[in-house]
C-alpha positions in Angstrom: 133.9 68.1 64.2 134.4 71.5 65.4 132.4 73.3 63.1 129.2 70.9 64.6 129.9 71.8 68.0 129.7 75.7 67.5 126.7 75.2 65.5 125.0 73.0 68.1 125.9 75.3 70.9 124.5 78.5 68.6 121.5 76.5 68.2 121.0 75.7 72.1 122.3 79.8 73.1 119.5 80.5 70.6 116.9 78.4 71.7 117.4 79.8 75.3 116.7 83.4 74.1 113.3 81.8 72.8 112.2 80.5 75.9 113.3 83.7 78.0 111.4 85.9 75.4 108.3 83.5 76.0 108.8 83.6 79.9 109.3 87.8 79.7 105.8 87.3 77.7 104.5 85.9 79.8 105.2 87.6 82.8 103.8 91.1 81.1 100.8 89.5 80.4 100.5 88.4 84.2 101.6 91.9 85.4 98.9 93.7 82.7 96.2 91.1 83.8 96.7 91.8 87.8 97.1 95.4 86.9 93.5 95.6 85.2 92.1 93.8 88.2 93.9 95.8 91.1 90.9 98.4 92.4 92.2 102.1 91.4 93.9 103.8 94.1 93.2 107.9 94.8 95.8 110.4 93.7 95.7 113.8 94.2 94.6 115.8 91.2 98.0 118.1 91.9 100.9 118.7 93.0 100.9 120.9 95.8 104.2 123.5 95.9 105.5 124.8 99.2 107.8 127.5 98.7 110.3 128.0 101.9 111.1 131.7 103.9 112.9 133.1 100.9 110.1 132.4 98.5 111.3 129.4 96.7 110.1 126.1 95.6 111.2 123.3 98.3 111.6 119.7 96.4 108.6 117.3 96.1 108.7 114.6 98.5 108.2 110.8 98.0 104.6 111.2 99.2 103.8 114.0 97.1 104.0 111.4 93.9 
């Protein structure tokens, strides 16, 4: 009888990674499909480099992205 219950919890462990897979599916598809219908937004064609008194680069900032 032991044997059936490590079988039957395999089969219940594996059915729950099916239905997560499905669900992670389907949330991709839902993220692609809002993604496609979000209007563009306007990014600057480059990245602009300040460069500090002693003539080097400073770090991007958050905004800069």
């Amino acid at each position: 009888m032991a044997g059936n219950r490590t079988t039957s919890a395999k089969r219940h462990k594996e059915r729950a990674r099916q239905e997560k897979r499905v669900e992670k599916q389907q949330k991709k598809a839902q993220r692609k499909l809002e993604q496609e219908q979000a209007p563009p937004t306007e990014r600057p064609a480059e990245l602009t480099i300040t460069l500090n008194e002693e003539g080097q680069p400073e770090g991007f900032n958050f905004d800069d992205f």
